[in-house]
C-alpha positions as CSV (number, residue, x, y, z in Angstrom):
1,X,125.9,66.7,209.1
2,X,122.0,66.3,208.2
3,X,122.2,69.6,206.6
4,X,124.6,68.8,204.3
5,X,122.7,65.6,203.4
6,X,119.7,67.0,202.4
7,X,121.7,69.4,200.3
8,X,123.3,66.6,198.4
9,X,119.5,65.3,197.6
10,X,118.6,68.4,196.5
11,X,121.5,69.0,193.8
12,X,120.5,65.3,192.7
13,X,116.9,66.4,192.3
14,X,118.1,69.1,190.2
15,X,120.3,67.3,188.6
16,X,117.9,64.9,187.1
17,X,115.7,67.6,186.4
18,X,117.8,69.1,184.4
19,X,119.1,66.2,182.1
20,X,115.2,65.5,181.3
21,X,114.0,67.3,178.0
22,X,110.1,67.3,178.5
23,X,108.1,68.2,175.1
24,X,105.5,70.5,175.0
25,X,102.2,69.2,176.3
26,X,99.9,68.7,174.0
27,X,100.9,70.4,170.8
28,X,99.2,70.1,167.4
29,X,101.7,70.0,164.5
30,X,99.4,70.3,161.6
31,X,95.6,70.3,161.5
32,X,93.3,71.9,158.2
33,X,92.6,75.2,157.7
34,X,89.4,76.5,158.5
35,X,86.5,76.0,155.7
36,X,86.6,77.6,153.6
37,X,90.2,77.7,153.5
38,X,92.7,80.6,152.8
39,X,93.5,79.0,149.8
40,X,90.1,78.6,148.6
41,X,89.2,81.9,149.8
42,X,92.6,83.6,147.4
43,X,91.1,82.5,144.3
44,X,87.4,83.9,145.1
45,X,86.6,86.4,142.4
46,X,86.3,90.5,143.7
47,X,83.0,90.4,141.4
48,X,80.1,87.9,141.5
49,X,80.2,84.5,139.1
50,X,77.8,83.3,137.1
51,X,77.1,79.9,139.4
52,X,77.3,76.2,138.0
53,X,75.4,73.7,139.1
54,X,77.3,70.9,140.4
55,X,76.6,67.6,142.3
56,X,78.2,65.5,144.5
57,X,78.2,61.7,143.5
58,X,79.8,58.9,144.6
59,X,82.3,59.0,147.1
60,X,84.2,55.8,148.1
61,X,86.4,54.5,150.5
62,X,89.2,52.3,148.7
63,X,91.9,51.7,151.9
64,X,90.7,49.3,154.8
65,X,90.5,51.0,157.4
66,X,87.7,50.3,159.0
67,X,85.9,48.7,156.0
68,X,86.3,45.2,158.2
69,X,83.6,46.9,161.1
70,X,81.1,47.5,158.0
71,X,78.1,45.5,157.8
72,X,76.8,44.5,154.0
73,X,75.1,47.8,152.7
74,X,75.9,50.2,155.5
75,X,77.7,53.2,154.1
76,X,81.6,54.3,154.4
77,X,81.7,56.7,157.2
78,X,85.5,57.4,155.9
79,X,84.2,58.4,152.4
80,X,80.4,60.2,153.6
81,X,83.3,62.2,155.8
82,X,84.8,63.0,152.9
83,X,82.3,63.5,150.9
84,X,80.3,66.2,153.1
85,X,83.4,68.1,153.8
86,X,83.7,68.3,150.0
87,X,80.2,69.8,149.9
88,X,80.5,72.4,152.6
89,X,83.7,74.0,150.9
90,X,82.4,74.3,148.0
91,X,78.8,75.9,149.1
92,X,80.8,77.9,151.3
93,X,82.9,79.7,148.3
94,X,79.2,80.9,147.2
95,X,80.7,80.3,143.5
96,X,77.9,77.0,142.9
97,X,74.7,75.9,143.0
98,X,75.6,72.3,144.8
99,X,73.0,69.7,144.3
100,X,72.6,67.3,146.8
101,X,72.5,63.5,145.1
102,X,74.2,61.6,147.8
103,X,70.7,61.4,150.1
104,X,68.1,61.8,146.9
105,X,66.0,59.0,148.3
106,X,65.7,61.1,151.7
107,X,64.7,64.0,149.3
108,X,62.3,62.2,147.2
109,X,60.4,60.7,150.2
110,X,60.5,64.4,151.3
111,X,58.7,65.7,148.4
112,X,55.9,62.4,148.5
113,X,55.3,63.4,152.3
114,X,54.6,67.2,150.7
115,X,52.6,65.6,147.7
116,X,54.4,66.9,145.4
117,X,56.9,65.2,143.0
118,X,60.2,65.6,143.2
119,X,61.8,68.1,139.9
120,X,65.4,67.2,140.0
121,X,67.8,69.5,138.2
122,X,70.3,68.4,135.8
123,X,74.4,69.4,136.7
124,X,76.6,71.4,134.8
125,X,79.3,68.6,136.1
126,X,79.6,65.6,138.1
127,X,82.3,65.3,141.0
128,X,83.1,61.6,142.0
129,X,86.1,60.6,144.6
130,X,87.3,57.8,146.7
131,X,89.4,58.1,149.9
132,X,92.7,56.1,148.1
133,X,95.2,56.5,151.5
134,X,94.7,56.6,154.8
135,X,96.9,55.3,158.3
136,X,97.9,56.3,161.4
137,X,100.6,56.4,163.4
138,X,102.0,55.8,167.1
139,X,105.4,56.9,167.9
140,X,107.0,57.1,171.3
141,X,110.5,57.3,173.5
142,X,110.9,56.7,176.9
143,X,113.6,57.9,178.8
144,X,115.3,58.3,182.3
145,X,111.9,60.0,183.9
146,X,110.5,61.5,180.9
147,X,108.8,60.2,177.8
148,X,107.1,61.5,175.1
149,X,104.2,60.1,172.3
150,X,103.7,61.3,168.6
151,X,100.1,60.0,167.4
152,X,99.5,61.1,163.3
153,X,97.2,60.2,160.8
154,X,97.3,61.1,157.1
155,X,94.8,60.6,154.4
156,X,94.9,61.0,150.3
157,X,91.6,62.1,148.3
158,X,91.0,62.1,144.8
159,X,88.5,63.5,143.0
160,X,87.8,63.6,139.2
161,X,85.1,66.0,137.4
162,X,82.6,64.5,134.9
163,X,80.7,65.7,132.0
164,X,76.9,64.5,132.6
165,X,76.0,64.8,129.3
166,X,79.1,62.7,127.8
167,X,79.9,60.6,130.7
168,X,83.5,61.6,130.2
169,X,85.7,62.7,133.0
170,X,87.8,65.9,132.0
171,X,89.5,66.6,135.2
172,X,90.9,65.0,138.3
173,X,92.8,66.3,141.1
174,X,93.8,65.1,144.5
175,X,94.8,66.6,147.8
176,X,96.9,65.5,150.9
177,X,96.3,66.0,154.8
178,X,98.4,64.9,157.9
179,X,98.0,65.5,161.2
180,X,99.6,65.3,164.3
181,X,99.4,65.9,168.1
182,X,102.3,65.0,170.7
183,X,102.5,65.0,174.3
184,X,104.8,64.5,177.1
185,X,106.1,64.2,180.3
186,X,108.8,64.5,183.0
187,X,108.9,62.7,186.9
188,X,105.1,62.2,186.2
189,X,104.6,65.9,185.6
190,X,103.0,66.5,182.0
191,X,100.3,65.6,180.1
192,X,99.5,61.5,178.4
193,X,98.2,61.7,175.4
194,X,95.2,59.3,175.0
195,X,93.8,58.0,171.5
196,X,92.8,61.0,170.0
197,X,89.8,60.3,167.1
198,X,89.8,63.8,166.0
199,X,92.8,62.9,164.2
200,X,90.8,61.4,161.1
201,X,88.9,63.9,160.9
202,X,91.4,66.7,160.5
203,X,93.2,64.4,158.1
204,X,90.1,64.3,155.5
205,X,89.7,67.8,156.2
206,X,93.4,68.8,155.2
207,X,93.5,66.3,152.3
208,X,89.9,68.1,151.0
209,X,91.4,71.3,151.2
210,X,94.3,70.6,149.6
211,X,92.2,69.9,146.5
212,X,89.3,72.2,146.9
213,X,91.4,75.2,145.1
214,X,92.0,73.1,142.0
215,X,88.3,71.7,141.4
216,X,87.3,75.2,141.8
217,X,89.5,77.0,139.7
218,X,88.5,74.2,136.8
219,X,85.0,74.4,137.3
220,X,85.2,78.4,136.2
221,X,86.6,77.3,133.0
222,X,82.9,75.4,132.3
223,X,80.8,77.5,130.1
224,X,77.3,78.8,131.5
225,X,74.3,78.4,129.5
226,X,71.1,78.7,130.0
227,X,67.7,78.0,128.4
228,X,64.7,80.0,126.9
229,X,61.9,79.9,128.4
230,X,59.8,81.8,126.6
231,X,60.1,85.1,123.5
232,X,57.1,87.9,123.5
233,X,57.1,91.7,122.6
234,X,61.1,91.6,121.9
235,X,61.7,90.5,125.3
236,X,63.6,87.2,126.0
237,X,62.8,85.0,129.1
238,X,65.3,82.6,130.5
239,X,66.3,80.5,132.9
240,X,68.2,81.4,136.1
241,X,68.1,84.7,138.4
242,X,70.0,86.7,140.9
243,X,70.9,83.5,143.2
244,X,72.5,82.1,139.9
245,X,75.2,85.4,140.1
246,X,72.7,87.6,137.2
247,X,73.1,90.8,137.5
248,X,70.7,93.9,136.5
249,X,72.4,95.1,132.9
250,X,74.4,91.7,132.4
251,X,74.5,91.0,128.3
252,X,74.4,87.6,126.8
253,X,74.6,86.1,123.1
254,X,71.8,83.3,121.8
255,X,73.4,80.8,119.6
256,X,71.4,77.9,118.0
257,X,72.3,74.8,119.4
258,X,75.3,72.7,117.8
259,X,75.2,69.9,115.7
260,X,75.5,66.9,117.6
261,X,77.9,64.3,115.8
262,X,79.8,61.3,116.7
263,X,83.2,61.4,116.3
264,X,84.9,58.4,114.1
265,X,88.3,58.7,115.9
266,X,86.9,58.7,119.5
267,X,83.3,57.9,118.9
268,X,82.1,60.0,121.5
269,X,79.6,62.5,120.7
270,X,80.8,66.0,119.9
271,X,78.4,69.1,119.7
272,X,79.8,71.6,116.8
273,X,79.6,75.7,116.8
274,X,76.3,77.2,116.8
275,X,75.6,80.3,115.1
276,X,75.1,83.5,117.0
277,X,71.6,84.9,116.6
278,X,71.2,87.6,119.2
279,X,72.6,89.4,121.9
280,X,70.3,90.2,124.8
281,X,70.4,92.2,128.2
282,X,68.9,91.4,131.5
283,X,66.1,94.4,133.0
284,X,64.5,92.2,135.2
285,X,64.0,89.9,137.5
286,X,61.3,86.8,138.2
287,X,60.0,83.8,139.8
288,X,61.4,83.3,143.7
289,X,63.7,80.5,145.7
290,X,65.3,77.9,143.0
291,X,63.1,78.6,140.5
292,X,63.8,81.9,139.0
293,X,64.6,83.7,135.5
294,X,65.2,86.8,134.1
295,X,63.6,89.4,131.7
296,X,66.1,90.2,129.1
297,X,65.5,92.6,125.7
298,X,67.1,92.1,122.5
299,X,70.0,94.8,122.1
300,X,70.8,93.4,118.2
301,X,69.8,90.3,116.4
302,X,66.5,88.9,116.3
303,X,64.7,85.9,118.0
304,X,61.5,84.6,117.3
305,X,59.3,82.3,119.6
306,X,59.4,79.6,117.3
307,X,63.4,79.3,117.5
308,X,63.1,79.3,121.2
309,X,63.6,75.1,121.5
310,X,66.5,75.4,119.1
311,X,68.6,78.2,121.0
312,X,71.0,78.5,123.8
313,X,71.8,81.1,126.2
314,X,75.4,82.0,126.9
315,X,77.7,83.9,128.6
316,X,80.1,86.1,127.1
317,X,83.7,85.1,128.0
């Protein structure tokens, strides 16, 4: 008689085991790709790129989450977050020369402890963004022994591209992220899932991602140029070196430098056509670090030292 008790408790056990649907413990359902991302990494040129410059401005947190633990004049962690992650992509793709303006006063102090004052170097473009979305979520069902909880976060970033010299923004983009983890358990077998923080952060990182492919495909549509530095024996100085993606045998033309005129309909300025002087190609190589430049001769054309202030450099496309 006992025996056939305890095997009535243990067809119950199994019973109940067996109507319980336990989720996996611990399972990430989305998180970012790795920097830089596959994406990114599809539209990387097979041959080196002449490198823009580019800097990072102004990145802002426009939700409120978190905004209310700020104190007056401490920054955003949400949008520096956002912000570096931006950064690291894009000096990751090896395509730009990524100037850092978001900690300039921690630079210039730098350069006053060296005794030397700091030479800051103008951008080819501008990038500006704001973290415009961002929440998370708790989700969670309990059942006859078992239960299970969702946690998710999601975050929109938008970024827009501006012209330094205009002021005028000629692109903007934005990318999405959401991520999720879940947990569960069954007769107190399992795994609880506790607050999990990382969640923000793979957010951002999905959301930056998701727009990093964009601003770098319309960032290889700017123009490169370059300066003159200096014109002796029919051999061309100029700005920029190997580091900037010049290659030994590379050709450019020398234009003069446009018109500058203000438009009537817009009234923004507008730079009209130069007129092509020269065409040069690169034999050497000079200078070291940041601050390097190449020794070009003239292949056709002519350019004479005194047009040197009045000339541009360019690449041709």
């Amino acid at each position: 008689m006992r025996i056939q008790v305890v095997g009535v408790i243990a067809l119950c056990a199994v019973g109940l085991t067996a109507c319980a649907t336990p989720q996996e413990p611990l399972k990430p359902i989305a998180a970012p790709p790795p920097a830089p991302a596959a994406r990114e990494q599809a539209f990387l040129p097979s041959q080196p790129t002449l490198k823009r410059k580019i800097a990072i401005g102004r990145f802002s947190n426009s939700t409120n989450y978190g905004r209310a633990l700020l104190m007056d004049g401490q920054k955003d962690p949400l949008a520096e977050q956002a912000s570096d992650m931006l950064m690291t992509r894009l000096v990751n793709t090896g395509q730009f020369i990524v100037l850092e303006r978001g900690d300039l006063d921690a630079v210039k102090a730098e350069a006053q402890i060296s005794g030397r004052a700091p030479q800051l170097v103008s951008a080819d473009a501008l990038i500006v963004g704001s973290v415009t979305q961002f929440g998370r979520q708790t989700e969670g069902q309990v059942g006859f022994l078992s239960s299970t909880k969702k946690q998710s976060a999601s975050a929109t970033v938008e970024v827009r591209l501006v012209d330094p010299r205009s002021g005028i923004a000629f692109f903007s983009t934005s990318g999405t992220g959401i991520a999720e983890v879940e947990a569960g358990e069954v007769a107190g077998f399992g795994s609880r899932a506790a607050y999990d923080s990382t969640l923000t952060d793979k957010a951002i990182g999905a959301a930056i991602s998701d727009l990093t492919t964009n601003v770098i495909q319309k960032l290889r549509e700017r123009p490169w140029t370059t300066d003159i530095l200096d014109v002796t024996d029919g051999q061309v100085q100029i700005s920029g070196g190997s580091r900037q993606g010049i290659k030994l045998g590379d050709e450019f033309v020398v234009e003069t430098k446009g018109k500058t005129v203000t438009s009537g309909q817009t009234g923004l300025p507008m730079i009209l056509p130069g007129t092509q002087v020269a065409r040069i190609k690169v034999v050497a190589f000079f200078g070291d670090g940041d601050a390097e430049g190449s020794t070009a001769q003239i292949v056709s054309g002519s350019v004479s030292p005194a047009q040197r202030v009045s000339l541009v450099v360019k690449e041709i496309r």
